[in-house]
N, C-alpha and C positions, 0 to 999 in steps of 0.2 A: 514149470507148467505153462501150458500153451491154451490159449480157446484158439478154435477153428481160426476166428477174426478177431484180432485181439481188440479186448473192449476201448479201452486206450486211446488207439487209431478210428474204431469205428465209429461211422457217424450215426446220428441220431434219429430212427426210424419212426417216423409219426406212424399214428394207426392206417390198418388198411380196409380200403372201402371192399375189398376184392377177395371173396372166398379163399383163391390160391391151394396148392394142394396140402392134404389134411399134414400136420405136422406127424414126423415119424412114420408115413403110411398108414394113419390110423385112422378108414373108416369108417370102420363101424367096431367099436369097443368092445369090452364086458357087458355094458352098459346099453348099447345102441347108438352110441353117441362119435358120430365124428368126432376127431380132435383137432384144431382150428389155433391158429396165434389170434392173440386179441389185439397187436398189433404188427409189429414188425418180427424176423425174423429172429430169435435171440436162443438158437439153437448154441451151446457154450461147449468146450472142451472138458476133462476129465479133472482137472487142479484149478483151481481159483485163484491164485498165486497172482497177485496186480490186481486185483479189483476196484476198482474206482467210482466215483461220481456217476457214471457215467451210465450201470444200470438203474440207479435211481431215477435221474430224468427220465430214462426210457418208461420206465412206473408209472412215471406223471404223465407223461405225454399221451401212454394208451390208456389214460382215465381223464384225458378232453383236456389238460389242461395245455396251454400254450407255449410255445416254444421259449416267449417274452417273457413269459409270465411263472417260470419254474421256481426262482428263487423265494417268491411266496407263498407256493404252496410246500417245498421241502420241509419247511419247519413254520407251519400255520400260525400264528399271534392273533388273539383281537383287535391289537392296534393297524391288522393287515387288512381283515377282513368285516370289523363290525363296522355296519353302520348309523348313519344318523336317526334315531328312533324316528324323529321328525318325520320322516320319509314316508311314514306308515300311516292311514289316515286313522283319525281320532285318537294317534297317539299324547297329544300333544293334551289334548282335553281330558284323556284320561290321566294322566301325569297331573295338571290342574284342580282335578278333583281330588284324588289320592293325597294331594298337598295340601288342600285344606282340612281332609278327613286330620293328617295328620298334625297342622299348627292349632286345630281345635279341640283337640285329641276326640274324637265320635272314634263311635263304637261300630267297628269294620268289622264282616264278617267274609270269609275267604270261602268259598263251596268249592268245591273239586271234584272232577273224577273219582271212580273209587279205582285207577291204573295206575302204574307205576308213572306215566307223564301226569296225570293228576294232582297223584301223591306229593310228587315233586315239584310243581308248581306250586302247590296250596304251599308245601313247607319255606319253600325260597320267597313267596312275599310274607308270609308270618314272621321266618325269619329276618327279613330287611326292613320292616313294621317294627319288630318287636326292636333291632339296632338304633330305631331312628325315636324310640321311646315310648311306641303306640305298642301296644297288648294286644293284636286283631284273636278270636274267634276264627275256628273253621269250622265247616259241615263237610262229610262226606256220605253222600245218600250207600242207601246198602244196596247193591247191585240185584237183587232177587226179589229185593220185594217193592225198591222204588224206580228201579229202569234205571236204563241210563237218560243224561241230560238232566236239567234241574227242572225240579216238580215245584210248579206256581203254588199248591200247597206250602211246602216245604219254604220257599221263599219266604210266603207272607207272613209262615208262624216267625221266623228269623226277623222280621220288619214289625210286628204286633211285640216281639220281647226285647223291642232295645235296639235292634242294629240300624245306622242310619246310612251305612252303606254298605253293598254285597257285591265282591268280584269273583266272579264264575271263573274259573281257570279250566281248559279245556274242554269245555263243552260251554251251553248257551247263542253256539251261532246260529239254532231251528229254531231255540226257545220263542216264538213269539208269543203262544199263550201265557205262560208263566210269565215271562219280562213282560210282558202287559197286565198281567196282575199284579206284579209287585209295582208296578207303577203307579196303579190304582191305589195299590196299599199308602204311595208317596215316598216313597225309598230308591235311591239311586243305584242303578246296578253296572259296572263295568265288566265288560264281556272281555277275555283274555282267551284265546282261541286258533286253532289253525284250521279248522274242518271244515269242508266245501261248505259255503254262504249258498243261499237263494239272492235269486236278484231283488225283493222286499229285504229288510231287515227287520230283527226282530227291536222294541221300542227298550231300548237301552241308552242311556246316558254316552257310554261309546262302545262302540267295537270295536277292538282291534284284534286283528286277524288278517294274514298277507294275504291268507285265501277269499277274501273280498273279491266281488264280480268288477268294483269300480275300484278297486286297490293300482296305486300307481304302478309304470312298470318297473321300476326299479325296489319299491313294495315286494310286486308279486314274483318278484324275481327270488325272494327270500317264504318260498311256499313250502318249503318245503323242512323248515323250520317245526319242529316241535313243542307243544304249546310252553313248553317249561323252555324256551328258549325265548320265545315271543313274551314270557314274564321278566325273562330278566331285561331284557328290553325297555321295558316297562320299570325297571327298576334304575336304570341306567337313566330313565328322563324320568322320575322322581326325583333322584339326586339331586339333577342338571337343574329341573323347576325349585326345590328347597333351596340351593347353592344362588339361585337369582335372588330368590324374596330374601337370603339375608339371613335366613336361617339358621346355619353353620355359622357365622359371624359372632356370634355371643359366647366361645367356646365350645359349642358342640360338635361331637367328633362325627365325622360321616363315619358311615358304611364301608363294612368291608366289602364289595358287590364283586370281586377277584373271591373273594372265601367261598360262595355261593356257586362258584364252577362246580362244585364235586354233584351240586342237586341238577347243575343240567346239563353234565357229562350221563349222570345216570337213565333222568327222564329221558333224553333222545337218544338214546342207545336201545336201551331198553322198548321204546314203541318205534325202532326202526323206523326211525329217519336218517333220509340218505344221508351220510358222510363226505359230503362235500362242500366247498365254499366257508359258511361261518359254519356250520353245522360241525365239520373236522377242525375247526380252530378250537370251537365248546368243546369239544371232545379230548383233547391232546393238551390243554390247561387242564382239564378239570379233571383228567389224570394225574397230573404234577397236585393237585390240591387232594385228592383221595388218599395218594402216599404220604402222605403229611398226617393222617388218622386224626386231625384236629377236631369235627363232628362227632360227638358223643355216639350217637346213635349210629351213625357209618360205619364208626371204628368197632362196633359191637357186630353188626350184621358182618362184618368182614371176620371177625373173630368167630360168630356162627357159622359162617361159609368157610372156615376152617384156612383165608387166603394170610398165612405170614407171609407174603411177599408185597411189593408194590403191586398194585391191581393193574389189569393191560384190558384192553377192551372187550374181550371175550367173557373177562367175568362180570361185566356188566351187566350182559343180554343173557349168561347160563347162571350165573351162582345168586348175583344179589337180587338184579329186578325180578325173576322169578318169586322170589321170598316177600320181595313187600306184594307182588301181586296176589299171591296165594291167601293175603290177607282179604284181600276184595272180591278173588273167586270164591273161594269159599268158606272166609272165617269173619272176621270183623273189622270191616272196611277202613275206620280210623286208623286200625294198627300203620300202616307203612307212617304216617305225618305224624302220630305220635311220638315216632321212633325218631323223625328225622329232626322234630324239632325240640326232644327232651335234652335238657340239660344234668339229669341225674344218671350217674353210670348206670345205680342198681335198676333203676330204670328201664334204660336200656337193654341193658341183658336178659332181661325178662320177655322184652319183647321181641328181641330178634329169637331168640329160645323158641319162644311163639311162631313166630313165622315159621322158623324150620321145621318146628315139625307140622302146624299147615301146609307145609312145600310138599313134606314127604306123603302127607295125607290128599292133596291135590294129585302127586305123582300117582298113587294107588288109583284113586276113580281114574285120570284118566288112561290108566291100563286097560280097565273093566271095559269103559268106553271104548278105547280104540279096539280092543279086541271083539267086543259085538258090533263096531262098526265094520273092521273087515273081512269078519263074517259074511256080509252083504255083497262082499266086493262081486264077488264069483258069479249073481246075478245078472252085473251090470257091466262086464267087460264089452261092449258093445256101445254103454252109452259115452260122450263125450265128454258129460260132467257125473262126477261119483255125487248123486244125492244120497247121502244115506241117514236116518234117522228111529229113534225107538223111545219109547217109553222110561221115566227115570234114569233117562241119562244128566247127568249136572248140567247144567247151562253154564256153570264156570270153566269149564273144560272144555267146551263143543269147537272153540276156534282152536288151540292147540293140536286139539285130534285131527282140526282139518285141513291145519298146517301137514300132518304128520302121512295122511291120506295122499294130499298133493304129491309129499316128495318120493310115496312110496310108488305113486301109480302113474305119475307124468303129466296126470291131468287136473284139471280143477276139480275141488272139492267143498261139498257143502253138507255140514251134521247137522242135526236141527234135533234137542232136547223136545219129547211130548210130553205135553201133562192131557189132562180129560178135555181141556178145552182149546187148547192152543198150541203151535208147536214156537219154540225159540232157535233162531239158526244162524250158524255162522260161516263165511265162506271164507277160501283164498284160493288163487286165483297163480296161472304158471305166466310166463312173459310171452306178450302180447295179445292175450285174451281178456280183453277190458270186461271183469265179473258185475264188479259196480252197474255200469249201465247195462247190463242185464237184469240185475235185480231191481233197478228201479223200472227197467222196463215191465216186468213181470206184475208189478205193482199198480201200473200204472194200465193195464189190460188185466186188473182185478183179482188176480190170484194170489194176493198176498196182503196181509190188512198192513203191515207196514214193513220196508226197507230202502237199504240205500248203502251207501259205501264207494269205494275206488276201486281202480282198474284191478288191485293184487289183492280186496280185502272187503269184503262187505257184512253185513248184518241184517234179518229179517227176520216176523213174527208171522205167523199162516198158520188159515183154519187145517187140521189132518185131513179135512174130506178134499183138501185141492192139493194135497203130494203130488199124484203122478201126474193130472195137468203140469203143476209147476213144473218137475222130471222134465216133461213131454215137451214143454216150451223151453228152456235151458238147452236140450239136445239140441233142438233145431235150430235155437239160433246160436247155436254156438259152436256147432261140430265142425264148420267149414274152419274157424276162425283159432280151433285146437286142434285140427289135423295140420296146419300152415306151421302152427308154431311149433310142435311136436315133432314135424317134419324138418326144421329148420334146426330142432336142439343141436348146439354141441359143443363139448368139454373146450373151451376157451382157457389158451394155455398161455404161460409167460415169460416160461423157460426150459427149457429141456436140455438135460446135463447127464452125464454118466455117474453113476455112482462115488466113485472116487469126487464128486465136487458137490457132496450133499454135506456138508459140514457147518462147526455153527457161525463161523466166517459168513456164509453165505445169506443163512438165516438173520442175524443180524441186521448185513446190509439191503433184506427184503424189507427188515421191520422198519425201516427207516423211512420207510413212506406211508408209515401208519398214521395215526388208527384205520382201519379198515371195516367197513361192514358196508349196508345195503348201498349203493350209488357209488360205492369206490371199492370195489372187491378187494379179497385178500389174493397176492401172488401165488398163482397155482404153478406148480412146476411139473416137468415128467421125466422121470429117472431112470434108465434103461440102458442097455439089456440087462435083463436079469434071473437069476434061477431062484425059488423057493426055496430057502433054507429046512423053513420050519414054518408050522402053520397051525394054530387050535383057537379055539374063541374061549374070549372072556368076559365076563361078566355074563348079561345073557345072552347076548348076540350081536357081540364086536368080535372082529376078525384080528388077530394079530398077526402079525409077519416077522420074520427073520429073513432077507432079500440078499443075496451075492452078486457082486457082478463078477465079468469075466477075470479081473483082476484079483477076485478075492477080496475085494472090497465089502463090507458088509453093512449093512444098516436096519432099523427097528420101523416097522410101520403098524397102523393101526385102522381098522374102516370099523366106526362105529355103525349100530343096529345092521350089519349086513351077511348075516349069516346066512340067512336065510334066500339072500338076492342072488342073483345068477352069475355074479362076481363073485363074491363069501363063496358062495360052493365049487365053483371053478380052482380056486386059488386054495382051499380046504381040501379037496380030495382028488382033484384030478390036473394038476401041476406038475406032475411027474413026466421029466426030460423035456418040459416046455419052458422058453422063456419069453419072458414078460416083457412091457413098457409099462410103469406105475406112478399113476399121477394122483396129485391132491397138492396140502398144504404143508411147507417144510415149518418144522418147530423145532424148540430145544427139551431135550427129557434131560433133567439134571437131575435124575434120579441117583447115579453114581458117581463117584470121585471125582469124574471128570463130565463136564457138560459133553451131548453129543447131538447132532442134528437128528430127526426120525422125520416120520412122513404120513400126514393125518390123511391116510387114502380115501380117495372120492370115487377115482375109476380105475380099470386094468386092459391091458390090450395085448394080444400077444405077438411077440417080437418075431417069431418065424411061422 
C-alpha cells in the first residue's frame, strides 16, 4: 500500500490560515456545509500499510499545539502540565486555612453544586479531608427549590449548627449576599470556583478561581479549568502547606491526591471543559484511575451504565455524568456525592440503581419537552435565535433540550420552563455568537429580572409578559452576528481516505491523541467514494449504513437522531446509483469475532 505522499517522507503541515479549496469538491453537503481541512492537506491513499508518528503530530499541531512542544502533549502527565497552585491568587491562604481546620480537627462543611462538577468537587475534598483524618459534612442545595449559588440562609443554618468552616465548590463567585452573611454569622467561608468574577468580590476568606478579573496571567491562563480541577489544586497545596508544619512527620500517611483523578476526570468532562493543556492531562490519568474500579461508588455506576470495559472519554459526558446529574435535575441532589463518597458496596448499588432509573426518567420529560418545544419551531424559522418556551415544562431539562434545538437548527437556542409567575431559561449558543453577553445585555435594558452566562452557554429568570420583547431583542442583536457564523459553518475534516483504509489500525492511531472533547476535537475523517449497500434506521431515528467502495470494500456506519434530517432521507430512500463522500468519526464495533473500524456519520456529500 501506497498513500498519494507517503506519510514517512512528508513533512509536517501546521494549520492553515487560508480557506483553500473545499476538500473532495465538497461545497455545500447533505448538510449545507462546506468541507474544509482543519489543517494541512492529509488526503491518504486506499492501505495504511507504514503508518507512523507522523499523523499523530499532524493531530497536535492542528489543535494549536507547537511544533517544540509535541512531545508533551502526545502522552499528557501532571508532572508536564500542573502547575504551582501558588500561582493562583488566594491559593496559598486558602490551603492555610484548610490546614488549620484540619490540625484542629473543626467541623468543615463542603456546599456544592447540585452538577456533576459539583458533585465532584464536594466529593474529592470530603474525600481528601476524610484521608487526612477530618470527617467534613457537605450540603448540596436542591436545584428547584433553592436555585442555584449558595443561599446565605442555607449558609447561616450550616454556621448556627456547628460548622466553623464552609468551602463552596463551584459556585459562590456572585455570592456576596450570602458570603456576607455568613460572615456576619462569624464563619469562614473558602470559595472554590471557575465562573466569571465581578470586578467587587464577594466577602470570603479566599477566592480561588482562575476566572478572577485581577487573577495573574499565568493564573488566568488555567480558566478554563473546571471547578473540580481548581479543587484539586487546592488539595495539592493542602498537602504542600500539612507536609511544611510537620504534619506527616509523626507517621501519618498522606493522601493519595493521584486516586482522586477518576472525580476530576469525570467532573471536567462532563461540564465540558475544554481539553487542553492540564485540562487533557486531568483527563487521560484519570482514565488510567477509572479502569482500576478502585471507587466503590464509580465502579457501581459503571456497573449501572452496564460499561465492562476500561471507560474512554465519551462515556464520561454520555453514560456516567448524565446519571449523577439526573440526581440534581430531577430527583435528590445528594445522591451523585453520596455515591461517590460511600464506602459500602450495598450502598452503592442502590444508588447508582437510583440514578439510572432517574436517567431514564429525565430522558422521558425531556422528550415531552423537546417534542413541544419543536412544535414551536415552524413559527420562527425566520427568527435568528429559537426562543421557545411553555408551561410545565421541567426546568431540569430546559438546557439539554436546548442543546438539542441548537444542533437541530444551526442556530441559537433558548427554552425557558413557565410557572404562573416566572419563566426559568436556559440557553446555548453555535460558535461565534457570544449568547452570554446577550443575555446580560438583555438584563441590563430590563427585560429579564435575572441572567448571565458565556459565549456557548447561558441562564435567565423573566416575567412571561416580556417573552416577545426579550424574542424581539435577541433577534436584533444577534441576527447579523448568526448569519456570519452560519454562513461561515463547515465540516472541518482531518483526513480523507478511500474505504479500503478505514480500519482499526487507523482508528487506533487517531485514538492516540486523545482524549478528545470541547477545545481539542475528535479526528473527523471522510471516506469515499462510495455506494449504499444497505440502509434502514434504528432505534428511533439513527441511520444505519452498510457503504462499498469501488473495490468492494465494505464498512458499517451509523448517524445518530438523523432520520429525519435531509441527509437520513437522502441516504434512506433516494441513494439509488448515487455515490457518496461520508464523513464523521472512525471507531472500533467489536461487536464480532474480530474488531472492525465503522464510521459514527455526521455528514454526506455526493461524489458525482
Amino acid at each position: 500500500m501506497r498513500y498519494r505522499q507517503t506519510m514517512a517522507t512528508r513533512p509536517l503541515t501546521p494549520p492553515s490560515s487560508g480557506l483553500g479549496a473545499p476538500v473532495l469538491g465538497v461545497a455545500t453537503s447533505l448538510s449545507g456545509k462546506a468541507w474544509r481541512w482543519r489543517g494541512g492537506n492529509m488526503e491518504l491513499g486506499e492501505d495504511i500499510g507504514g503508518l507512523d508518528h507522523s499523523i499523530l503530530d499532524q493531530l497536535l499541531l492542528t489543535r494549536g499545539v507547537a511544533e517544540d512542544d509535541l512531545a508533551r502533549h502526545a502522552a499528557p502527565t501532571l508532572r508536564a502540565f500542573l502547575p504551582d497552585p501558588s500561582t493562583f491568587r488566594d491559593m496559598d491562604a486558602a490551603a492555610a486555612r484548610l490546614a488549620d481546620a484540619v490540625t484542629a480537627q473543626e467541623r468543615v462543611t463542603i456546599y456544592g453544586d447540585y452538577d456533576v462538577d459539583g458533585a465532584t468537587s464536594a466529593a474529592l475534598l470530603v474525600e481528601l479531608l476524610r484521608q487526612l483524618g477530618l470527617a467534613a459534612d457537605y450540603y448540596i442545595p436542591d436545584r428547584l427549590l433553592e436555585g442555584y449559588g449558595p443561599s446565605g440562609e442555607a449558609l447561616v443554618k450550616l454556621a448556627t449548627s456547628g460548622s466553623q468552616l464552609i468551602v463552596t465548590v463551584d459556585c459562590g463567585a456572585m455570592a456576596h449576599e450570602a458570603l456576607g452573611m455568613t460572615r456576619a454569622a462569624g464563619v469562614d467561608v473558602i470559595v472554590v470556583d471557575h465562573h466569571k468574577c465581578s470586578p467587587e468580590l464577594p466577602p470570603a476568606h479566599a477566592l480561588v478561581n482562575p476566572n478572577r478579573l485581577d487573577e495573574s496571567d499565568l493564573g488566568a491562563a488555567h480558566g478554563h479549568l473546571a471547578a473540580v480541577g481548581v479543587a484539586f489544586l487546592l488539595g495539592v497545596a493542602l498537602v504542600r502547606e500539612l507536609r511544611a508544619r510537620g504534619w506527616f512527620a509523626g507517621g501519618r500517611r498522606e493522601p493519595d491526591l493521584m486516586g482522586l483523578l477518576d472525580l476530576v476526570a469525570l467532573g471536567t468532562v462532563a461540564d465540558v471543559a475544554a481539553l487542553h493543556g492540564l485540562n487533557r492531562a486531568f483527563v487521560a490519568q484519570g482514565l488510567k484511575v477509572l479502569a482500576r474500579r478502585e471507587r466503590i461508588g464509580m465502579a457501581a455506576l459503571m456497573d449501572a451504565s452496564r460499561l465492562n470495559r476500561a471507560p474512554q472519554c465519551s462515556d464520561l459526558g454520555f453514560a456516567l455524568g448524565p446519571r449523577i446529574n439526573a440526581g440534581g435535575r430531577i430527583g435528590e441532589s445528594t445522591l451523585g456525592v453520596r455515591l461517590l463518597t460511600t464506602t459500602d458496596p450495598e450502598e452503592a448499588r442502590a444508588i447508582a440503581a437510583q440514578l439510572s432509573q432517574l436517567n431514564e426518567e429525565r430522558r422521558a420529560i425531556e422528550a415531552m419537552v423537546q417534542e413541544a418545544a419543536e412544535a414551536q419551531l415552524a413559527g420562527q424559522h425566520n427568527m435568528a435565535v429559537q426562543v421557545l418556551s411553555g408551561h410545565g415544562w421541567h426546568p431540569g431539562v430546559i438546557g439539554i433540550v436546548a442543546g438539542r434545538i441548537k444542533e437541530k437548527t444551526g442556530k441559537p437556542a433558548v427554552v425557558i420552563a413557565l410557572d404562573e409567575a416566572q419563566g426559568k431559561g436556559s440557553g446555548r449558543s453555535i460558535s461565534g455568537v457570544d449568547l452570554g453577553a446577550a443575555i446580560i445585555a438583555a438584563r441590563e435594558a430590563g427585560l429579564l429580572v435575572a441572567g448571565g452566562g458565556h459565549a456557548m452557554a447561558a441562564g435567565l429568570t423573566i416575567d412571561p409578559a416580556r417573552l416577545a420583547d426579550f424574542a424581539g431583542f435577541l433577534d436584533e442583536r444577534l441576527a447579523r452576528d448568526v448569519e456570519r457564523a452560519r454562513a461561515g459553518a463547515a465540516m472541518l475534516l482531518d483526513l480523507a481516505l478511500a474505504p479500503g483504509g478505514l480500519v482499526p489500525e487507523l482508528v487506533e492511531t487517531l485514538e492516540a491523541g486523545g482524549p478528545y472533547g470541547v477545545g481539542w476535537p475528535a479526528p473527523r475523517i471522510a471516506v469515499g467514494p462510495v455506494r449504499i449497500v444497505k440502509a434502514d434506521i434504528v432505534g428511533k431515528d439513527h441511520v444505519r449504513l452498510i457503504a462499498a467502495g469501488n473495490d468492494g470494500r465494505s464498512f458499517k456506519a451509523i448517524a445518530f437522531r438523523a432520520a429525519e434530517s435531509e441527509m437520513g432521507q437522502t441516504l434512506l430512500h433516494r441513494h439509488q446509483g448515487r455515490r457518496f463522500h461520508l464523513a464523521g468519526r472512525a471507531k472500533i464495533d467489536d461487536w464480532g469475532n474480530r474488531p472492525a473500524a465503522e464510521l459514527q456519520l455526521e455528514d454526506a456529500a455526493f461524489a458525482d
